[in-house]
C-alpha positions in Angstrom: -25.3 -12.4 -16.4 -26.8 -15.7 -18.0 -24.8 -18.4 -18.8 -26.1 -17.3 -23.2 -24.3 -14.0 -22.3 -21.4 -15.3 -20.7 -20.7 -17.4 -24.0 -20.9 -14.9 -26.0 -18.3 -12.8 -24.2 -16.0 -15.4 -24.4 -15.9 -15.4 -28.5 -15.2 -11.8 -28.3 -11.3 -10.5 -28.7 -9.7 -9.0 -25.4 -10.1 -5.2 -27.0 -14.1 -6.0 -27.5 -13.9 -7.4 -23.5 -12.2 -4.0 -22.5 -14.2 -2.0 -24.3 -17.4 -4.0 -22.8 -15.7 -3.6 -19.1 -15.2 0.2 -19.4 -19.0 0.2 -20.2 -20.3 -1.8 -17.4 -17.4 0.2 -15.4 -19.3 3.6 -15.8 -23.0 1.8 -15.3 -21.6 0.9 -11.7 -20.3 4.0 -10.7 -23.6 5.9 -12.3 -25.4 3.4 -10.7 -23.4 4.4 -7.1 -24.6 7.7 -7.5 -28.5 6.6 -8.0 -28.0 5.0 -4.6 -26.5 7.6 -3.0 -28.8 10.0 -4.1 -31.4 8.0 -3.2 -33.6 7.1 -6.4 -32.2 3.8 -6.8 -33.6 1.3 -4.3 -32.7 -2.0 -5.2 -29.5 -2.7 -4.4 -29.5 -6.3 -5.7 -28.7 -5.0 -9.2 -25.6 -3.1 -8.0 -24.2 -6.9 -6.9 -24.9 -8.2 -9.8 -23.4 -5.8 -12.1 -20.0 -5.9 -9.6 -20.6 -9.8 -10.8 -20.9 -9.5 -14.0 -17.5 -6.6 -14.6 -15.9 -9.1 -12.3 -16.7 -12.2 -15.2 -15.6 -9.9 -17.7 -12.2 -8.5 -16.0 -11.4 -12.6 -15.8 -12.1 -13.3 -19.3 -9.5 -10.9 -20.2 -7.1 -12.2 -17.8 -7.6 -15.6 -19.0 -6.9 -14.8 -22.6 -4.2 -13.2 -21.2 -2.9 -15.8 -20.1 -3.5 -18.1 -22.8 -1.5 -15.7 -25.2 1.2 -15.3 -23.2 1.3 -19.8 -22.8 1.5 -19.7 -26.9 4.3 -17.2 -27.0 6.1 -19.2 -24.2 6.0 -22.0 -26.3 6.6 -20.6 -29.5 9.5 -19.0 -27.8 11.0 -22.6 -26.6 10.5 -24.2 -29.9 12.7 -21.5 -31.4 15.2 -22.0 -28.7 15.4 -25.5 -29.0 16.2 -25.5 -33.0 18.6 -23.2 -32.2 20.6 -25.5 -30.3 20.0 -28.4 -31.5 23.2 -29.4 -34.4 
């Protein structure tokens, strides 16, 4: 994946990354089968599209993660007003 692709995955929301991994999730495994039954020869392309559905599964994570940050701190703001006098 080049660096142009990988930017543009980033803009995109967490349900347009899962959608994106379940596609490149059934490429592999079609792409698997191609080797196994023998009409697929270059294997190089099966490593890089394990690379790339690996990117994409960390994006999500990351946003992930970022969301659940926000709400943290959302969450401590509220509990500080609340005690506070």
């Amino acid at each position: 994946m080049k660096k142009n692709d990988l930017n543009s995955l980033r803009a995109k929301t967490v349900a347009e990354l899962r959608k994106e991994a379940a596609k490149r999730q059934v490429e592999l495994s079609s792409f698997y089968a191609k080797i196994k039954a023998g009409q697929e020869k270059n294997l190089k392309r099966a490593k890089n599209a394990r690379r790339d559905l690996a990117q994409i599964l960390t994006l999500i994570r990351q946003k992930e993660l970022l969301e659940q940050r926000a709400e943290n701190k959302e969450h401590r703001k509220r509990e500080e007003t609340e005690k506070s006098p």
